[in-house]
N, C-alpha and C positions, 0 to 999 in steps of 0.2 A: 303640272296639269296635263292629262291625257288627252286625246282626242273627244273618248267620250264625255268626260268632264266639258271640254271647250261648247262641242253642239250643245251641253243641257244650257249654259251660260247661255249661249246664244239664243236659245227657247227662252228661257226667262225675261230674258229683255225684250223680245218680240210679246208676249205676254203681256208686262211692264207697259210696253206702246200700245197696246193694245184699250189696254183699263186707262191710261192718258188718255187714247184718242178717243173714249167714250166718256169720257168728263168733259173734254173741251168741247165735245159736241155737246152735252148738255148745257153747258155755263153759256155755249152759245144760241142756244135755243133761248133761255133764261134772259140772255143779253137782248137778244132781237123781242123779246117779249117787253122788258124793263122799257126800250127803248119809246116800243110803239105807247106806253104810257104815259113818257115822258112829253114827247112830242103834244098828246092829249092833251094833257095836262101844263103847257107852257109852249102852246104853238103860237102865239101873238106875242112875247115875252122878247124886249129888248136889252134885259141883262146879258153882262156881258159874262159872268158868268154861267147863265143859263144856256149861251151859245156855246161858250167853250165845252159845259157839260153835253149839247147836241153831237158836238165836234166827236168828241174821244168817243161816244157810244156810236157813231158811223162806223170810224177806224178798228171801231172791237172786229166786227165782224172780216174785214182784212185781216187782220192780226190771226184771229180763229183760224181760218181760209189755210193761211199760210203754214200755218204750225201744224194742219192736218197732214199739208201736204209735205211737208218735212217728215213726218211722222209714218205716213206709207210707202217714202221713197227710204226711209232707215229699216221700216221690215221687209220690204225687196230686196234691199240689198243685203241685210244679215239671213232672209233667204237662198239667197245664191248663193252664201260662203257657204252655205250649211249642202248646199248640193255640191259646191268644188270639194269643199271635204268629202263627201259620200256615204 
C-alpha cells in the first residue's frame, strides 16, 4: 500500500464517521423524542419495569453524548495523520 492509497483509506473512514455520527444523532433525536412520550404516557407508573424502561432511555442519551465524542476525537486525529503524511 502506498501513501496515496493510505490518505484515500484514511478519508473513507473519516467519511464512514461521518454517516455514523449522523445516525446516532438521529436515533438520538428519535430517543429523546420516544422518551418525552414515555414519561407521558406512564409518569405515575410504579412498575418496576416501567422504571427500569425510564432508567435505560435517561442513559441513551449519555451513551449518544459519548460515542459523538469518540467519534470527532477519531476524525481529528485521523486528520493530523493525514497532514503529517502531507
Amino acid at each position: 500500500m502506498n501513501i496515496d492509497e493510505v490518505k484515500q483509506t484514511i478519508r473513507r473512514g473519516s467519511e464512514a464517521a461521518a454517516q455514523t455520527k449522523s445516525a446516532l444523532e438521529q436515533a438520538g433525536s428519535e430517543t429523546a423524542s420516544s422518551q418525552r412520550l414515555v414519561q407521558l404516557t406512564v409518569h405515575d407508573s410504579q412498575n418496576d419495569d416501567v422504571k427500569s424502561a425510564l432508567k435505560i432511555l435517561g442513559e441513551m442519551d449519555g451513551e449518544i453524548t459519548r460515542a459523538l465524542r469518540r467519534i470527532d476525537a477519531a476524525v481529528e486525529h485521523a486528520d493530523a495523520y493525514l497532514t503529517a503524511l502531507g
